[in-house]
N, C-alpha and C positions, 0 to 999 in steps of 0.2 A: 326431702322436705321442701315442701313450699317459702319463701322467705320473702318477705316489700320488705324494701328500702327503700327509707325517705332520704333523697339527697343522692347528687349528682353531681360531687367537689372530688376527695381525694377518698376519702376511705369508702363511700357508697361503693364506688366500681371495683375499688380493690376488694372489695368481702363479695361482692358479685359476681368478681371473677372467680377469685379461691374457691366459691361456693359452689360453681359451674364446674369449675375442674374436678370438685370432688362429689361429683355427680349429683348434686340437688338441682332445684327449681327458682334462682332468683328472679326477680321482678324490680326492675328500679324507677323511681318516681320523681320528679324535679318541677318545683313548681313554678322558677323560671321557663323560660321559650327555648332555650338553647342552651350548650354548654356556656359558660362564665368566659370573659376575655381579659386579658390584660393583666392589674391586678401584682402586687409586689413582688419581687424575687428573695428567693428562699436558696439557701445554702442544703443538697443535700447531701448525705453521706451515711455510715451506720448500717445498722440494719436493716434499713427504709432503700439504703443504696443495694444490698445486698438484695434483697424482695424483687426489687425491680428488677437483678441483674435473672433472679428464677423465673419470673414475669416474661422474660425474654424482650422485654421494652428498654434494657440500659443505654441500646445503642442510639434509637431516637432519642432520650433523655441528651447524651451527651453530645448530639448532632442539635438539638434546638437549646441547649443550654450555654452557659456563658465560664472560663476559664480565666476567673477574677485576679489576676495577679499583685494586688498592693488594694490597702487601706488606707488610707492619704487623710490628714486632718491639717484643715489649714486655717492661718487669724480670720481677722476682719480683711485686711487686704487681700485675701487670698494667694498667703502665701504658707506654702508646706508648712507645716511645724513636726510632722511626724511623718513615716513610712511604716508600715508592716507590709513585709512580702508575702504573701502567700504561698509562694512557691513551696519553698520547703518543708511548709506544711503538707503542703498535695503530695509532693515527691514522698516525706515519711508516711502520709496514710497511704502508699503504694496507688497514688494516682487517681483511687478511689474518691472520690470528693467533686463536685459540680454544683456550680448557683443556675439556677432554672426560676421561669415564671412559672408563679404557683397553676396558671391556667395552665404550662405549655404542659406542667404534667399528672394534670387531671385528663386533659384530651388522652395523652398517650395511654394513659393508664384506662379510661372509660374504651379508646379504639381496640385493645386490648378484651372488651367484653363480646366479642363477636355473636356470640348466640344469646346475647340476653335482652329480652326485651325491656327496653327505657322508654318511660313515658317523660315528656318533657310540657310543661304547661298542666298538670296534673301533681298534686301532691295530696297524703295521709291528712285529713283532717282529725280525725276524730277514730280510734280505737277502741273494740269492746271485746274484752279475751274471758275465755270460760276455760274448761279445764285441757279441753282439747286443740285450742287454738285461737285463733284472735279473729275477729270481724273487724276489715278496715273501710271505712267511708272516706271517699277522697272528696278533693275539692269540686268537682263536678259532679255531685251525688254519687256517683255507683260506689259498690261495697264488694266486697271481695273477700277471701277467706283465705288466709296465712296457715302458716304452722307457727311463725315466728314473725314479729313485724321486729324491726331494727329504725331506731332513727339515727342517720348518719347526716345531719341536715345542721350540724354545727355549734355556732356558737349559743347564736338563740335558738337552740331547736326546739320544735313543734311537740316533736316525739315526747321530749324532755317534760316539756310544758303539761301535757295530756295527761301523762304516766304518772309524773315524779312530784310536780308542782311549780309553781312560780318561780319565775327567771332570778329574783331576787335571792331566794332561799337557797341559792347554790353558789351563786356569781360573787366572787371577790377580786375586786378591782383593785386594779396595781396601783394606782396614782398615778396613771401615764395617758394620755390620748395620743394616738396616731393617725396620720394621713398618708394615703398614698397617691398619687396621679402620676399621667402620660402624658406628653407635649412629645407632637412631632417639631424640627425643626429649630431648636434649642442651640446658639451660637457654643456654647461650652460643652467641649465633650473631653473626658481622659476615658481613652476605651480601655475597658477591661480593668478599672477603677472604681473603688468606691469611696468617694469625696466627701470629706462630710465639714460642717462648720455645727461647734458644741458651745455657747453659753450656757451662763446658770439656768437649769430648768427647762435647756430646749435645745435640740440640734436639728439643723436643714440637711439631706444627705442626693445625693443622687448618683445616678449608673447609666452610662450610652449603652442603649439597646442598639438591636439592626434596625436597617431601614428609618434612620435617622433620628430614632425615637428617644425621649430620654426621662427617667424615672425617676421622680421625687419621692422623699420618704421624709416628710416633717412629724416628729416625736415632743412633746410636753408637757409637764406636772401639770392634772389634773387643776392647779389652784391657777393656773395665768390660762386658763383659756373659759369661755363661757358653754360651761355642761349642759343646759338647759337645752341648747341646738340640737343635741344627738339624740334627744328625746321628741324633737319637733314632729309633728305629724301636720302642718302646714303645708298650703303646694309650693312656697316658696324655703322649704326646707335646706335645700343646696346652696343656697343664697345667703343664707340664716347661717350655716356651716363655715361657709367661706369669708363672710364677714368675721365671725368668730377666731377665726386662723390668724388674720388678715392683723386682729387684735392684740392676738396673741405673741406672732413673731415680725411685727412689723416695724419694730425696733432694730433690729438684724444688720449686719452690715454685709459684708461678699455680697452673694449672688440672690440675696435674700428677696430685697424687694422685687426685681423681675422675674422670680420665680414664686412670686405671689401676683403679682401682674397675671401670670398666665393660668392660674387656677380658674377663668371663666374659657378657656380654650379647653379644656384639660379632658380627655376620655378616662371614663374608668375610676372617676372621684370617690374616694372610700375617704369614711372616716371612721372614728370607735374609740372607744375606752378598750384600752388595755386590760385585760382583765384573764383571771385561772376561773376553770367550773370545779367545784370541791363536793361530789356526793359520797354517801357512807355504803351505797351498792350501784352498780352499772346494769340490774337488772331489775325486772318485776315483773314474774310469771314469765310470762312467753314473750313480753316484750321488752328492749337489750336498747343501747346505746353503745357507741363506738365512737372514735376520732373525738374529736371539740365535744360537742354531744355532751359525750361522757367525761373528758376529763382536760378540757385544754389547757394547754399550760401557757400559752400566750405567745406573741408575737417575738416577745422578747427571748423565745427557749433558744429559737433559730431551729427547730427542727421539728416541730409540728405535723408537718407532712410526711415527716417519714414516720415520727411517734403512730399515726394515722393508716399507713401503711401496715405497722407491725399488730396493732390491736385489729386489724380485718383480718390477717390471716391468721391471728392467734385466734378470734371471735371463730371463725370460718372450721379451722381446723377440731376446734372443742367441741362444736356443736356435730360435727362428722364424726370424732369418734366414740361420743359420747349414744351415737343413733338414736331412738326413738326416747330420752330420759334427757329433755329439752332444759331445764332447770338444773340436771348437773351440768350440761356441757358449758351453762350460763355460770354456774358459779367457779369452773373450772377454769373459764377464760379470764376470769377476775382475777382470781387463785394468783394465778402466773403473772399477773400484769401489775398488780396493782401497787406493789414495793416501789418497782422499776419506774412505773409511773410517775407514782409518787415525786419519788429522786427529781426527775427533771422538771417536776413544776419545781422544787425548790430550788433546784441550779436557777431556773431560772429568772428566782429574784435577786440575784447577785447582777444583774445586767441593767436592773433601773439605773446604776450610776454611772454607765456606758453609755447609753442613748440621752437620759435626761439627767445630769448630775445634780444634786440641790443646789450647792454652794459652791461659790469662785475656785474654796478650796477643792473642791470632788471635781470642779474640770481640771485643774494643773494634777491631780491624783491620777484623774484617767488619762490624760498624756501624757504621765508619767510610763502607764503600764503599756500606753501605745508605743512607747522609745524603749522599754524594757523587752516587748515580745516582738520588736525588731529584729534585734540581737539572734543572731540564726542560729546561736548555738542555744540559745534558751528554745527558742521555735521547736526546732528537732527535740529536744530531749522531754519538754512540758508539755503544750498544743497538743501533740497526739494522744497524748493517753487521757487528755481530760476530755477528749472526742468519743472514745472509745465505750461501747456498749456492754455493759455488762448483766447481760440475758445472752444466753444460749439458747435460740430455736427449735423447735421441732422441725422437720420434715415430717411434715401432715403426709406432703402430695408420694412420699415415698415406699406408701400402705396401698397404694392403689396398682391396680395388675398395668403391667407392660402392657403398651400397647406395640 
């Protein structure tokens, strides 16, 4: 089968590849200029970890990624108030476990597509499917003929939009906004730390990258910051964003205000509402969603990328053994996923009172549980198994003859 893919992040290339290895036709489309840079670190592990290690890409993952040792929360003075090791964590997931920038591993995973052609500057506008397959018009006029078109293009996807309907009719917002940026050259480094300062309704956090870089991650209740911004379609949008932030946590003591200083240096300035995609199918006819697309569960899950991972090559594999009866392998890929799914957007509303606590009393609550899963004997015997997947995979690629 012939297959476009819109989108050029994590799960585009990962269903491109699978698709290629299990001898189809993909096509990938991205209507940025190049792959994405920069961009927040993501904890992975899982199945997601497991994919990658079949991928034969673990070892770049764990050569460009970071082996986070402690979680540090400190007052206004910036001083400790809590540790969690990581250690013993990684040690009981048998080492398995790696934080990585979400680019470093969309690159490996996309250099990983060797034989597929990716257009970059080019994306699916506009899709027309009849019984036998889909007409796709992309952004530069031409049209092209699928068996399948997939939108793997995210949170706001295009695909989504075309197919399913309006952004609104899915999106359910946590009550959280996030930022993320890069500043090289940042006096404050704890390597292989994750520092974070939490009042009510907001926490500053950051991480020393390589090459002297250093990554901010500011999280807060939707009601202290001004939503209006994220909606701007002004040329002075980033501007409009950063005054908003500015308002937001500019009250902050530690390392607050110079790390709002440097938001006009900053590469890589994301902002967003927090937010899960909630639809009642991930397909329609011949055309499918995957990753955010179809079901994000948010930033807050911590594992996104690998969730993202697992629905391409489950997406990948149903449509292969399902051959030419394109609409079961779509409903088959659901079938399998959709429980499992489910599960992690809901873990992952347990985490708004981690990153953005409402009340004085939910921060001493949450540095409570940060002094609690200190404790290495809790670490080792709880932390693992609340990590732990419970989906059992196919081997799709193990139907296929020896080469």
């Amino acid at each position: 089968m012939r297959i476009g893919i819109n989108g050029i992040g994590v799960a585009g290339p990962a269903l491109a590849y699978w698709l290629d290895r299990l001898g189809h036709e993909p096509v990938l489309f991205e209507k940025a200029p190049a792959l994405r840079t920069g961009g927040y670190v993501i904890d992975y592990w899982g199945l997601g970890y497991d994919l990658a290690e079949r991928m034969g890409i673990l070892g770049e993952l764990r050569e460009r990624g970071y082996f986070i040792h402690s979680l540090v929360t400190v007052d206004a003075a910036g001083r400790s108030t809590a540790t969690l090791r990581v250690d013993p964590l990684r040690e009981a997931m048998g080492d398995r476990f790696v934080s990585i920038a979400r680019s470093d591993l969309s690159a490996a995973v996309f250099a990983a597509c060797t034989d597929v052609p990716a257009n970059f500057g080019v994306s699916i506008d506009a899709v027309a499917q009849d019984p036998d397959g889909v007409d796709a018009t992309m952004s530069n006029g031409r049209t092209e003929r699928f068996d399948v078109v997939v939108g793997a293009d995210g949170l706001h996807s295009r695909i989504r939009a075309l197919e399913f309907g309006p952004e609104e009719r899915f999106e359910r917002p946590l009550g959280c906004v996030v930022s993320a940026f890069r500043v090289r050259g940042y006096p404050h480094r704890d390597e292989l730390a994750y520092v974070s300062h939490t009042v009510t309704k907001r926490q500053v956090a950051r991480i020393a990258l390589r090459d002297d870089e250093t990554l901010f991650l500011l999280i807060c209740r939707d009601d202290v910051v001004d939503m209006s911004t994220l909606d701007s379609v002004t040329l002075d949008r980033d501007a409009e964003q950063k005054a908003a932030l500015r308002a937001a946590f500019g009250d902050m003591a530690w390392e607050v205000p110079e790390i709002l200083d440097l938001m006009d240096e900053a590469s890589d300035f994301y902002v967003d509402r927090v937010s899960q995609i909630h639809l009642d199918r991930w397909s329609s006819g011949r055309v499918a969603l995957v990753g955010d697309a179809a079901a994000c569960a948010s930033l807050l899950a911590g594992e996104g990328t690998g969730l993202a991972m697992v629905e391409a090559y489950v997406l990948a594999g149903e449509l292969h053994r399902h051959g030419n009866d394109v609409r079961a392998g779509l409903r088959a890929y659901e079938q399998r996923l959709r429980v499992f799914i489910e599960g992690k957007q809901r873990s992952a509303l347990r985490f708004r009172g981690f990153f953005a606590p409402r009340t004085s009393l939910g921060v001493a609550v949450r540095s409570l549980g940060v002094r609690a899963a200190s404790i290495p004997l809790f670490a080792r015997a709880m932390l693992p198994g609340s990590l732990r997947d419970p989906l059992e995979l196919p081997r799709y690629e193990d139907a296929l003859p020896k080469q």
